[in-house]
N, C-alpha and C positions, 0 to 999 in steps of 0.2 A: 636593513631588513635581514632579519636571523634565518636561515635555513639549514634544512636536516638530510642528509645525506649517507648512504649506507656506503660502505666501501663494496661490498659485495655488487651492486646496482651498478653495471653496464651498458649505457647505452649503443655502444657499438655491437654488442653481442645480440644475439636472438634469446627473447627470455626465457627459452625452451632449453639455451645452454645454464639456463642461472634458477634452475629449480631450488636452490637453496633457498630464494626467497618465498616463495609459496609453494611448499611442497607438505605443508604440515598444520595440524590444527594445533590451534594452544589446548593444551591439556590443562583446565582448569579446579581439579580436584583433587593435584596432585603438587611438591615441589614446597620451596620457602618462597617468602613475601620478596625478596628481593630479586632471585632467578626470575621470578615472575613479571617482577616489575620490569625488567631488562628483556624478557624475550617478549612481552606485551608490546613496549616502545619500539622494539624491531617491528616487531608484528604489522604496527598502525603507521610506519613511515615507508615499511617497506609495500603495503597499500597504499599509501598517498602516491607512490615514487610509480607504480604500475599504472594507475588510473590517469595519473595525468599524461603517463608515454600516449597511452590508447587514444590521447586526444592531438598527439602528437604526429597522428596519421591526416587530420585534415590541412588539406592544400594550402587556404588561405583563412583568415578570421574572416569575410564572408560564407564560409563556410558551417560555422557555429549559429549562426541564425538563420540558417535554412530549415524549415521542415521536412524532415524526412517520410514522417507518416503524419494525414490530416489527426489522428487520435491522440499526436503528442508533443510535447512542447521543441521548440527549437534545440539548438545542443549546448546552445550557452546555458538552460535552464540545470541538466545535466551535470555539466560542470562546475555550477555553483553547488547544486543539489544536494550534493554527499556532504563537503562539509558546512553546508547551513545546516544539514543532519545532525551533527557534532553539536554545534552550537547550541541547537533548539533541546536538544536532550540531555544537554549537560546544566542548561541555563534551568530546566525546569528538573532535573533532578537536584539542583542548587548547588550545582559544585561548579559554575561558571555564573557566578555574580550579575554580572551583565553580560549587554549583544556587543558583540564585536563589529558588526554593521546590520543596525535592525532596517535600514533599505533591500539590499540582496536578503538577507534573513526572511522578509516577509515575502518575497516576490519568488526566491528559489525552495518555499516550503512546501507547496502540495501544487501537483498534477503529473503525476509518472502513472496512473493509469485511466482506463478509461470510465472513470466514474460519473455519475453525473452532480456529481458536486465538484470536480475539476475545473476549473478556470481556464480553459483554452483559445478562450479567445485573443490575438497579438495586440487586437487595437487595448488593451488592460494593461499591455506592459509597458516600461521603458528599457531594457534591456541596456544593463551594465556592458560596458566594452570588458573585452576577453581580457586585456593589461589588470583590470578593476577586480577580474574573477582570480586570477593570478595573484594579484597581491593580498584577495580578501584570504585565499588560499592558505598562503603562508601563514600569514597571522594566525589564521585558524590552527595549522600545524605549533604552529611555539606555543600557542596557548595549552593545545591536546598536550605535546612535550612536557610542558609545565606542569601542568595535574597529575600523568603520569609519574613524573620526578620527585611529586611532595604530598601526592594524597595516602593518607592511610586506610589501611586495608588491609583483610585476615583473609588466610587460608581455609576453607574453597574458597573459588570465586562464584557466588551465586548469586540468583536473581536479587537480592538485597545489596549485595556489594558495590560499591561507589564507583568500581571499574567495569560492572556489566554495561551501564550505556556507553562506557570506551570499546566494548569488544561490541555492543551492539553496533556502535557508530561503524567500525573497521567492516563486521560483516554486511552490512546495509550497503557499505562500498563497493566491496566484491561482487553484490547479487549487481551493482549497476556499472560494473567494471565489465558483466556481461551485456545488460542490457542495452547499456551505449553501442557498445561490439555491433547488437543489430542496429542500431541506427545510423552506424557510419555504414553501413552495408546496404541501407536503403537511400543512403544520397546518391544525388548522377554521380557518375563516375569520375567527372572532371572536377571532383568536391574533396576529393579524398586522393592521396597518394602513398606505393607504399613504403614499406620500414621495415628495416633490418631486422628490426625488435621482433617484427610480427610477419616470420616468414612462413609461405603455403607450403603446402606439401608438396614435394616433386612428385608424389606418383601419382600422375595425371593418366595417366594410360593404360592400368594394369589391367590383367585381365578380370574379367566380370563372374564372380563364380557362382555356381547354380544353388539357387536356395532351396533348405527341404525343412519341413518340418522332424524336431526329435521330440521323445517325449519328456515329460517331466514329472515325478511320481506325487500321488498326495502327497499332503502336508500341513503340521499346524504350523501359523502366524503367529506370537504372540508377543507385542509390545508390552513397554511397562518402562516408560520413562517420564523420570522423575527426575527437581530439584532438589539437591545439586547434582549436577551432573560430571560426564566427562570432559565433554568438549561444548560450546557456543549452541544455546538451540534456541527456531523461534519459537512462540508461541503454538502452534500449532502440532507440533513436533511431541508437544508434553502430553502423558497422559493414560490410558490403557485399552488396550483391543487387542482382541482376541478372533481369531477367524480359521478354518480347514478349509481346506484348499482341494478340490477334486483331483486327478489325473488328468493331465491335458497335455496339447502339445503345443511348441513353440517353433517358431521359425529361428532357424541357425544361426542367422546370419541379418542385422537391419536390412530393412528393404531398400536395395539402393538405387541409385536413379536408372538403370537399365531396367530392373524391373519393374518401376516405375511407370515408363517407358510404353510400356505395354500397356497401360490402362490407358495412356492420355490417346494412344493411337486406336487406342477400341473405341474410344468417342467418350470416355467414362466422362468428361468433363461435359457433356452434352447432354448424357441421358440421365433423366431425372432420378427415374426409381434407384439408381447408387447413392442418393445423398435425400437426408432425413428431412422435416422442416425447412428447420433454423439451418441447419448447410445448404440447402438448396435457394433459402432469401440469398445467402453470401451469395453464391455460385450467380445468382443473376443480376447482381451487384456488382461481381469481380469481373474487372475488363479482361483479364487473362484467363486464359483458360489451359494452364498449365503452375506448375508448379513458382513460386512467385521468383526464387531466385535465378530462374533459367531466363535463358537468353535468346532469342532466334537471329542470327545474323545473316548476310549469305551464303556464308562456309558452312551453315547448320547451328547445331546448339550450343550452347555457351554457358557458363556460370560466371555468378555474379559471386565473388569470393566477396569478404569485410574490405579491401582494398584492390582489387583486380578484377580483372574480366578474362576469365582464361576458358580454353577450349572443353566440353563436356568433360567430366570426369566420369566414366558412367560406372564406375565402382567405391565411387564414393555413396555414403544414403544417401538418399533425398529428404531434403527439409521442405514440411507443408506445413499445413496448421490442422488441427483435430478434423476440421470437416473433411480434407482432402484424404488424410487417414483413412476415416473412417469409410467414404464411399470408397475409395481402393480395396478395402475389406470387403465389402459388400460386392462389389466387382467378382474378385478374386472368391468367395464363395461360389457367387453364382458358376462361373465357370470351371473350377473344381466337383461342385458339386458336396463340396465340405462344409462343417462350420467354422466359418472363418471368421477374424473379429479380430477385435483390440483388445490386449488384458486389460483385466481391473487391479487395481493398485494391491491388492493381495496377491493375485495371482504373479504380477512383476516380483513381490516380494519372495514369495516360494522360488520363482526363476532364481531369481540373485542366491537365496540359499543351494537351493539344488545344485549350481552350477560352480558354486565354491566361490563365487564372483569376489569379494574383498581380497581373496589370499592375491588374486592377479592386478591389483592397483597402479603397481608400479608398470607395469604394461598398460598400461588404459589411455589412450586418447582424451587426457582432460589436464588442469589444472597447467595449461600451457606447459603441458612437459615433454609433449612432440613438435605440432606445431600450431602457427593462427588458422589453420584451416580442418577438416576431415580431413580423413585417410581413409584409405579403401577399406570396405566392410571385412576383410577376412586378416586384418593387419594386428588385431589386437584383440588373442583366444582370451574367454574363460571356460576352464573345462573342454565340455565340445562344441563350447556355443561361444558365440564372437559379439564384443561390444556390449553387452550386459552394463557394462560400466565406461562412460564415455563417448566420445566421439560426437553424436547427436540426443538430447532428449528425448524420450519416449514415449508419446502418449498414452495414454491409457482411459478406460472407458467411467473411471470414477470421478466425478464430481467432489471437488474436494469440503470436508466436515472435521468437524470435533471429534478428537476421541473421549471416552469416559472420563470424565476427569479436566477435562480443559479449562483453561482461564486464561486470561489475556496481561499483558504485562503493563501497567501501568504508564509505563512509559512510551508506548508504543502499542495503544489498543484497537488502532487503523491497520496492523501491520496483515491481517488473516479475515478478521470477522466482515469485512466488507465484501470477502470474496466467498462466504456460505451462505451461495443465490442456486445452489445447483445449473451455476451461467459457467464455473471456471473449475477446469479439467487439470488435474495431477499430470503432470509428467514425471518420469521418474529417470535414475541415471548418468546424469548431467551429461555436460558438452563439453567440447576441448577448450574453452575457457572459463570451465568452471571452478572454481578454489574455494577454499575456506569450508564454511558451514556447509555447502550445496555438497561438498563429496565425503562426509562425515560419515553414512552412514545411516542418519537420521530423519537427513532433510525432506519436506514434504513441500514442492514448487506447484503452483495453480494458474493459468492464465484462461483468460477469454477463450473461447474455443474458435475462434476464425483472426487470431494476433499470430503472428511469427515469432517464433525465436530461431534460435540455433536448436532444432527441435525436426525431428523423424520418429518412426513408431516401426516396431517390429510385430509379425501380427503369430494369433494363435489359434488352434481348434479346441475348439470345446461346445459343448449343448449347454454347460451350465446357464444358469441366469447370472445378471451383475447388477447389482440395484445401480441404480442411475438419478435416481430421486431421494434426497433426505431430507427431514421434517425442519421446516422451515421455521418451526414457531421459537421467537425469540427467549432463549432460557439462561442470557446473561442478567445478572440479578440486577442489576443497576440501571440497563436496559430496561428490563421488562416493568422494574417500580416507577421508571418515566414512561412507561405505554400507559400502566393504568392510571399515575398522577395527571395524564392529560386526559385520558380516554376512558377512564374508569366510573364507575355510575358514584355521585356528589353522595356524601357521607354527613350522620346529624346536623343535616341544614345548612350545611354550608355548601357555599355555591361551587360550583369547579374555580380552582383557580386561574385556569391560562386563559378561560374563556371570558372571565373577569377583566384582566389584564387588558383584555383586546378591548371589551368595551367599554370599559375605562379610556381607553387611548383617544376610541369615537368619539366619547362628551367629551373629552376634553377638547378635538380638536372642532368639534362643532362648538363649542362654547368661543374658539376664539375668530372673530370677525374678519381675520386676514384670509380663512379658509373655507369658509361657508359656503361659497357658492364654486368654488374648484372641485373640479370630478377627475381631475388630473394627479392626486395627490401620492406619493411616495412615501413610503415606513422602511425601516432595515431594524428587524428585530436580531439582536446582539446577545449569546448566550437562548436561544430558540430552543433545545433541546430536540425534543421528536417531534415537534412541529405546531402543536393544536393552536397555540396564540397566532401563529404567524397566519393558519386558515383563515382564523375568525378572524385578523385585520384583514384579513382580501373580503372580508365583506362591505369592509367600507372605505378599504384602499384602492388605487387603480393598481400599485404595484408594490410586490411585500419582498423585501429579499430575508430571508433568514438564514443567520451565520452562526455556527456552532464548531466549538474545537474537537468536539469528538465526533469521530465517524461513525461510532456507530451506531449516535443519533440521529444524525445526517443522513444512515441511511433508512433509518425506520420514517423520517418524515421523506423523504425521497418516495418509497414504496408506495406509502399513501398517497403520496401523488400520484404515480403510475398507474396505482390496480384498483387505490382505496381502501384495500382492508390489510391488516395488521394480526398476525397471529403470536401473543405469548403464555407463557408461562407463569403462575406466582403463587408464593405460597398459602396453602389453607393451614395448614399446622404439619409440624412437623418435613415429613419428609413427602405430603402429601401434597399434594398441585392444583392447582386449580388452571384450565384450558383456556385461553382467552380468547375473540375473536374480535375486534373493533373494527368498523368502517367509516367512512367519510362520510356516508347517505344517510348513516343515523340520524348525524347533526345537522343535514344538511349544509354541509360543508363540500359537497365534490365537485359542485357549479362552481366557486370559486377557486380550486385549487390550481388553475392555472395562469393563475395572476401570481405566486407566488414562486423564488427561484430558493434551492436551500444551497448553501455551500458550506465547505470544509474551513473554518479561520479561526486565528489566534486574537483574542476580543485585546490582550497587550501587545501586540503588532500585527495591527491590521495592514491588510495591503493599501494605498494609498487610493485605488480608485473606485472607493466603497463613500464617496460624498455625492453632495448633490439632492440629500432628503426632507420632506416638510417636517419627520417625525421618530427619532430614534425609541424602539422600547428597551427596557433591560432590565429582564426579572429575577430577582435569585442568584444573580449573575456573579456581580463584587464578591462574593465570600468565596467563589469557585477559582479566584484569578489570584496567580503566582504574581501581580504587579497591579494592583487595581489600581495605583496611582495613574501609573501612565494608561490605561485608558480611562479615567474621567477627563484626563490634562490632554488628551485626541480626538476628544469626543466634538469640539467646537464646527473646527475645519468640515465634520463629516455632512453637519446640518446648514442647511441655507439660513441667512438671516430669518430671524421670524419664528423659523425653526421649534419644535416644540421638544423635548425630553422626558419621555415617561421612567424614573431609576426607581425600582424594589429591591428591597436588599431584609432580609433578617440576622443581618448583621454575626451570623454563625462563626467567629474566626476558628483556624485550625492553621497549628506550625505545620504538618504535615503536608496543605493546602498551600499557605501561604505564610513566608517565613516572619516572622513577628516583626520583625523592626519595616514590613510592608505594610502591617493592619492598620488600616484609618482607624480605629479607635478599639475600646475594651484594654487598656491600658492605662496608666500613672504616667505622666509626662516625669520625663527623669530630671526636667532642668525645676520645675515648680509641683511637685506632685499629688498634682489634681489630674482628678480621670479625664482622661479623652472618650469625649464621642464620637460615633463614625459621624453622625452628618453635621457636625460642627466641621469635620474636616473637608465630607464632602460639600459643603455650605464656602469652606475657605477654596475651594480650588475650581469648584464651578461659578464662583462669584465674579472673577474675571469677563468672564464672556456672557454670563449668562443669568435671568434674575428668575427668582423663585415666583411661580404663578400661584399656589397653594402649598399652605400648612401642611406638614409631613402628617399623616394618617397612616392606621394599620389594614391590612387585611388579613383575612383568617384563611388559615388552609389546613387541608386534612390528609397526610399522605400515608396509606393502606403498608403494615408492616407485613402481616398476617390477616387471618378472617377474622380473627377478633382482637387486631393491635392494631392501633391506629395511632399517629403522630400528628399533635394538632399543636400548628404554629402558627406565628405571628409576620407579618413583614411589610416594613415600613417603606410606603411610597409617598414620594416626591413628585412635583412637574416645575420641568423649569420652561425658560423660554429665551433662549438664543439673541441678544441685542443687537442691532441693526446697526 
């Protein structure tokens, strides 16, 4: 087995001494192809070589399948996670041929947040042993290695370039080279042990120094980032805004746990009017009623460091979650008599300029270049204000949004738009293990607002207002042409078509005699979209699962699940829009929507425990798939004997899509050259298992370009029927 190793990489040393390895972002719009290529290949092994120390702090491989939070997967999932990343984005950007192991692949690809398309349930998995995650590891590395070593590729490196899902893959690892960080910090203590690599800070004792507010003068914000760029951004990052910023003032110093201190012992954790709603459901949810990493012993208070249980630090911040923030604000007003508050992420922005914050980097409390733990709030100036950069994340009172200009990268369009629910809060900042993309400069972090990280909030005075609420209604184009192709009012005469689909599925399953009198029957609709098929089979299924690869169809059928209504965007002409509003009640569809579950899945590497149905649908589906071979050649195992398969397909190919020598058909066979058709092919590969019940037939569909452009297509359905 090949492995890659840096000379620089230490493991007897603390990585705090070895800042050489992540001390820096690649500069990508800058240098020749070949410097590039070499400091890239450091770049992504000297990531593989940190991620896996970090995992190198648990005690025992029982350890790795322990939960550490009910919200998230064990830590073996983790470990696989980053590079099934690699894989899955390299395989579908086609520069990784095939799966290097499409079992781990399918099983380490989606649940790292708390979505409800996440798959968290244990009894779903079988969980690779740690040895399996290891060797899939490496392989993964010689492969990365490999591509790196012989793929071409021009100067910049930008979102087209063959090497941004390599630098995607590297930062993707980083943001969960943190996130792990907290999950070995929420096992017992007897789960985890510590490491040289990742030493705390000694100054456990220092004195605690008094915080005051300074001020900070107006100011304009004004972004304006674009591809290509300098360094690595996600999606969310790109784009432009523009904001003036009042006069206000800021606290000096993060707020650290002694000051803390004082809110928990005024009862803030008890009295209600400190915490809003939604922090007050947490607050009577959460059994503790203090800050989550502290500790009560009977020597007093304690912190829970990522490896240790060491005595209060009370001049380190304190880490909460937004809700505990914010009622400490709210506290700390009242009793001042100020307005006290949490900035909005402009205003942190004006901070960090006011404050000169960049020039002071190399002083900063992050990118593990002091230590695995805090350090006391007054250890690391910017200007006259301390911690601006580093140490803990920051909360902030903005809900995170699109700037002007936004779009999602194709390759990763789950990466932001799942989390523009006005549910998940900016922090800004980062923390002392944060690297890469996160201390850039540009980065834009979002989480749940009652999830932990390595995460504290410094607060400020102002009267201004902070919008807290941004318009909800879906304005990604692709999205919103799937709201109205499901939900949209039926065009010259022809029927909707998802609603067709679905009852279509009923006659047929009522026409076959195995099924007539079951009220117990099962559908798993495959390629679902925003949902509307998957409704209407709950009206005449007992239970509908619908599976889609992109989230953020998953999450518009999700919504309607939850609220029922659905708000987008679409064009009337030009640059002019039309409002949309659609709900469940219309169709009478909201009685049944809880029979159906929707989830996150790759329809060519399903996860294995998606069987066990009387009735597969799959509409439009084939011409969307990087591999449609292998799921019609999967599809068997998913269905019970008897089993029925509804497949639509209009046969659209696109190399773009789906690479040619994949299309079941619209081709010249190269050995006799006569054209191939698709359902001759799909006719050869489902004939195995399964016998044709009806004559392939078309249906019509009409999908809305414009107010007065419509696209009217054709697509040919199939039903088979699964042999006993």
């Amino acid at each position: 087995m090949q492995t890659f190793t840096i000379d620089a990489f230490e493991k007897t040393q603390p990585i705090s001494q070895q800042t050489q390895l992540i001390s820096h972002n690649i500069v990508l719009n800058q240098g020749n192809v070949e410097e590039k290529r070499a400091e890239i290949k450091a770049y992504f092994n000297q990531t593989f070589d940190v991620y896996e120390a970090l995992f190198e702090t648990l005690a025992t491989d029982d350890a790795y399948y322990m939960r550490p939070c009910s919200l998230r997967h064990p830590l073996i999932f983790y470990f696989g996670h980053t590079a099934t990343f690699f894989t899955n984005k390299l395989v579908l950007a086609k520069l990784f041929n095939e799966r290097i192991n499409p079992k781990i692949e399918s099983m380490c690809a989606v649940g790292v947040d708390e979505m409800s398309w996440d798959d968290l349930n244990d009894a779903h998995y079988d969980w690779p042993t740690v040895q399996e995650v290891r060797d899939y590891r490496d392989q993964v590395r010689a492969a990365v290695n490999q591509l790196i070593d012989t793929v071409e590729f021009t100067m910049p490196i930008d979102w087209q370039s063959p090497l941004w899902p390599v630098m995607m893959g590297i930062e993707h690892e980083r943001i969960h080279l943190e996130t792990s960080s907290v999950l070995i910090r929420q096992l017992p203590i007897n789960a985890v042990k510590p490491s040289a690599m990742f030493p705390i800070c000694p100054s456990q004792e220092s004195e605690v120094p008094e915080n005051e507010l300074l001020p900070v003068s107006a100011g304009d914000i004004v972004i304006n980032h674009q591809d290509p760029a300098e360094y690595y951004g996600w999606d969310n990052e790109y784009g432009q805004h523009r904001a003036f910023v009042d006069e206000f003032k800021a606290s000096k110093f993060l707020v650290s746990n002694a000051e803390f201190l004082e809110f928990v012992e005024a009862g803030g954790y008890e009295t209600e009017t400190f915490w809003d709603e939604e922090g007050n459901r947490w607050r009577e949810y959460s059994p503790v009623k203090h800050p989550s990493f502290w500790v009560q012993t009977s020597e007093g208070w304690a912190l829970r460091s990522m490896t240790e249980e060491i005595p209060m630090p009370w001049s380190w911040p304190a880490e909460v979650n937004f809700h505990e923030a914010a009622a400490f604000c709210r506290w700390k007003s009242k009793m001042t008599g100020k307005s006290i508050r949490l900035p909005s992420e402009d205003e942190w922005l004006r901070l960090r300029d006011f404050s000169g914050a960049m020039a002071y980097q190399d002083q900063a409390n992050w990118n593990l270049q002091k230590y695995a733990s805090s350090t006391p709030v007054d250890d690391s100036p910017a200007g006259e204000f301390f911690d601006i950069l580093g140490n803990v994340w920051q909360w902030t009172m903005t809900p995170i949004y699109p700037f002007d200009g936004f779009k999602v990268h194709p390759l990763y369009d789950d990466f932001t738009t799942p989390t523009y629910d006005n549910r998940h809060n900016i922090f800004k900042g980062g923390s002392w293990i944060s690297t890469g993309n996160e201390i850039n400069g540009h980065s834009r972090y979002a989480f749940r607002r009652h999830f932990f990280q390595h995460a504290g909030f410094r607060y400020i005075e102002s009267d201004a207002e902070v919008q807290t609420e941004f318009s909800t209604y879906e304005t990604d184009v692709k999205v919103a042409k799937a709201c109205e192709f499901h939900y949209g009012e039926s065009k010259f005469g022809v029927a909707n078509f998802a609603k067709t689909i679905a009852e279509l599925a009923n006659k047929v399953i009522q026409e076959d005699e195995t099924f007539t009198k079951r009220n117990d029957l099962k559908v798993i609709e495959v390629g679902c979209s925003v949902g509307r098929t998957s409704f209407e089979l709950a009206r005449y299924f007992n239970e509908v699962t619908g599976l889609d690869f992109t989230a953020r169809n998953i999450r518009i059928a999700h919504q309607l699940q939850t609220t029922g209504s659905v708000l987008y965007t679409i064009p009337q002409e030009g640059e002019v829009m039309d409002f949309e509003e659609r709900t469940l009640s219309e169709y009478d569809l909201d009685k049944f929507a809880t029979k159906c579950e929707f989830l996150q899945q790759d329809a060519s590497n399903m996860k294995p425990i998606f069987t066990g149905y009387d009735m597969m649908v799959s509409a439009n589906l084939l011409e969307k798939l990087y591999e449609p071979k292998k799921f019609l050649t999967d599809i068997s195992h998913r269905l019970n004997n008897g089993g029925l398969l509804l497949l639509a397909s209009s046969y659209a190919w696109h190399e773009d899509v789906t690479p040619k020598d994949k299309w079941l058909g619209g081709f010249k066979d190269p050995k006799t050259g006569e054209n191939v058709d698709s359902f001759d092919t799909i006719a050869k590969i489902l004939g195995t298992d399964f016998e044709l019940v009806k004559a392939p037939f078309d249906i019509e569909l009409v999908q809305r370009q414009t107010a007065r452009k419509f696209e009217h297509s054709l697509s040919e359905v199939s039903i088979w029927k699964k042999r006993y």
